[in-house]
N, C-alpha and C positions, 0 to 999 in steps of 0.2 A: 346414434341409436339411443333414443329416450326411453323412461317409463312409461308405459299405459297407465298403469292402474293400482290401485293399495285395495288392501282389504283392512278390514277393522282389525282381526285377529290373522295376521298374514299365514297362510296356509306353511305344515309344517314339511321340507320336502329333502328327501335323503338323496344326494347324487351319488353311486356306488365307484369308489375309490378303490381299484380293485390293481391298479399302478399300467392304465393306461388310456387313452382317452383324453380330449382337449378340456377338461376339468373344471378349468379358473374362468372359461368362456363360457361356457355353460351355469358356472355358480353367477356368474356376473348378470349372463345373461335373465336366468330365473329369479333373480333378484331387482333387475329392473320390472319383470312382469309383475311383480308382487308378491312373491315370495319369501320365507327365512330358510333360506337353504343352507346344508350343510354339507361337505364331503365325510362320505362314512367310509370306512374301513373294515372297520370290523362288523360282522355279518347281524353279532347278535343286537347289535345298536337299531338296525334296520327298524326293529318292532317299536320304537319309540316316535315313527314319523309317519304322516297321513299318505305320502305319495315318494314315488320310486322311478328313481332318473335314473337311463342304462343309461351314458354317451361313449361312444366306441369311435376310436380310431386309429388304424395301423393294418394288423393280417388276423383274420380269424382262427389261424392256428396258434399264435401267442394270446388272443383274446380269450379263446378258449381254455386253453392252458391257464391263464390266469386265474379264468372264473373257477375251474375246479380245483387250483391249489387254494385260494381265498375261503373255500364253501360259497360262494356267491351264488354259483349254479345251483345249487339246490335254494335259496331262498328265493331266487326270480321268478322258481317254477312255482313255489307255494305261493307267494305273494300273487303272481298271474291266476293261479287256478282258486283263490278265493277272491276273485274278480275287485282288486284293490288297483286304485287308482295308477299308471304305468304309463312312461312315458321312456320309449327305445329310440335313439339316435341313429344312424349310419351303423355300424358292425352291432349294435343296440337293438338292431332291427333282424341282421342278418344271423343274429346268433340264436335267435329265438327259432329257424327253421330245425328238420331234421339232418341236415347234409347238408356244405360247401364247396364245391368245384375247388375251390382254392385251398390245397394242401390237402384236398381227400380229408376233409375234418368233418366227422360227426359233429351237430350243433347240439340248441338244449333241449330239441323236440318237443318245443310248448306246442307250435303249431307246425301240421305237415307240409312237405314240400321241399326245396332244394335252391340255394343258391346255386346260381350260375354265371359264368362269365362271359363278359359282351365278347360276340363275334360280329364283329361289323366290318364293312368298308373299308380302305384307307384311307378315305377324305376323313373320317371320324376318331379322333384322338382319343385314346384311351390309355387313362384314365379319363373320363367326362369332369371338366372341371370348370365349375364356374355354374351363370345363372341359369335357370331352364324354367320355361314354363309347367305349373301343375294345373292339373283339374281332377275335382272331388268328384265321389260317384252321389255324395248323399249333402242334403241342407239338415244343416244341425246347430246345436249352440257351441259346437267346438269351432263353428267357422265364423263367427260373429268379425265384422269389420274384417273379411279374409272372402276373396272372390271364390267362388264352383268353381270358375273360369278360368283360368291364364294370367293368376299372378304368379309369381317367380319367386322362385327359393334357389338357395346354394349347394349345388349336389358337388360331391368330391367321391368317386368311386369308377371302380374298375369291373363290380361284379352287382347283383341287382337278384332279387330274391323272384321266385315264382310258385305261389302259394297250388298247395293240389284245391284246396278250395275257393274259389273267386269267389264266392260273398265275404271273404278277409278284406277283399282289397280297398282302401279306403277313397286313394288318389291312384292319379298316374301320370304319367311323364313321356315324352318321347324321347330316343337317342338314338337315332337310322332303326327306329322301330318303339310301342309303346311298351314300357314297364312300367312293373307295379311300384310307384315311390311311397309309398307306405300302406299298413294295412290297421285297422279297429276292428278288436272283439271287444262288447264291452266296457269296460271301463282300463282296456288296457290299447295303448294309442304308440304306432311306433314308425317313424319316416325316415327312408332315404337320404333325403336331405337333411340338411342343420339349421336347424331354426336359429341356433345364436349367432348363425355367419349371414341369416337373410336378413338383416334389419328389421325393420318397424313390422314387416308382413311377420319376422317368427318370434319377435315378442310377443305380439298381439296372438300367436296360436297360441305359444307359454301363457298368456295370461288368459288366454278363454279353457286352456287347460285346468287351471287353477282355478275358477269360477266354480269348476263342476266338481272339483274337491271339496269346493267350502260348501255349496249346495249337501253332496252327499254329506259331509260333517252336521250340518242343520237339520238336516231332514231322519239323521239316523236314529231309530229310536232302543233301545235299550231293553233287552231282556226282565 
């Protein structure tokens, strides 16, 4: 897995250290796209960085739990609702709903709707683990050198989100049926899959993510 890309003044980007989530893979991986990334912890630091990595991994009842003993949850929701730069991984994504099938867990209620868990077949393993084709609903500059089509990312999950609003949805996936592998409001962007487990496909989203930081960094103008 190589670098794509540098920026002259490498965008500033906080991953929320909240004590769980695959961290060091994620910092490594943001830092090959072109980033200076940092693991934050403490919530009030958040405000000193341009862009806000959730990466989540494990059960949304401890996720959750974390987030509201940390304060995390309340800066996700303000950071999302003054439409600042966001970027939600795997339970990253799934915590951002109202409700989790998994453990009867209230989420953070940024956006409506409900995780639920795969019923499928027995030909179909679950956990879904491993590569799976995506396609985007929309062409954008978040997909730069990244196919509409049927390139592949790395999904690791048992439960898959389903937004009451389908204009969230950004991609999707099949797995003995299509779900939503992630959704975009905005300038807040959050997938199913792990960009830092797909290779050169989730570098290059991390770094067309990072484009549109430094973009809005240049273009913003000042009271």
């Amino acid at each position: 897995m190589k670098g794509i890309g540098t920026f002259e003044s490498p965008p500033r980007v906080a991953i929320l250290d909240y004590g769980m989530g695959n961290l060091r893979s994620v910092e490594n991986a943001f830092r090959k796209a072109g980033a200076r990334p940092n693991l934050v912890a403490d919530p009030v630091r958040v405000a000193d960085y341009e862009a806000l990595i959730f990466p989540g991994q494990g059960g949304i009842p401890d996720c959750m739990k974390r987030l509201t003993e940390t304060g995390f949850d309340a800066v996700i929701r303000d950071w999302i609702s003054r439409d600042k730069p966001f970027f939600g991984i795997c339970l990253g994504l799934q915590a951002l709903f109202d409700f989790s099938e998994e453990g009867d867990t209230p989420g953070l209620g940024v956006f409506p709707g409900k995780v639920k868990r795969f019923q499928l077949p027995a030909e179909y393993k679950i956990p879904q683990m491993g590569w799976n084709q995506t396609y985007f609903r929309e062409t954008s500059p978040f997909l730069q050198n990244v196919r509409l089509s049927g390139d592949f990312f790395y999904y690791v999950h048992s439960y898959y989100v389903e937004p009451d609003d389908s204009a969230l949805i950004w991609c999707e996936s099949d797995y003995g049926g299509t779900f939503c592998a992630g959704v975009r409001k905005g300038n807040c962007l959050a997938t199913q899959y792990h960009p830092e487990k797909s290779q050169n496909k989730g570098i290059q989203l991390y770094h067309n993510f990072l484009k549109h930081v430094v973009h809005l960094r240049e273009s913003f103008i000042p009271n």
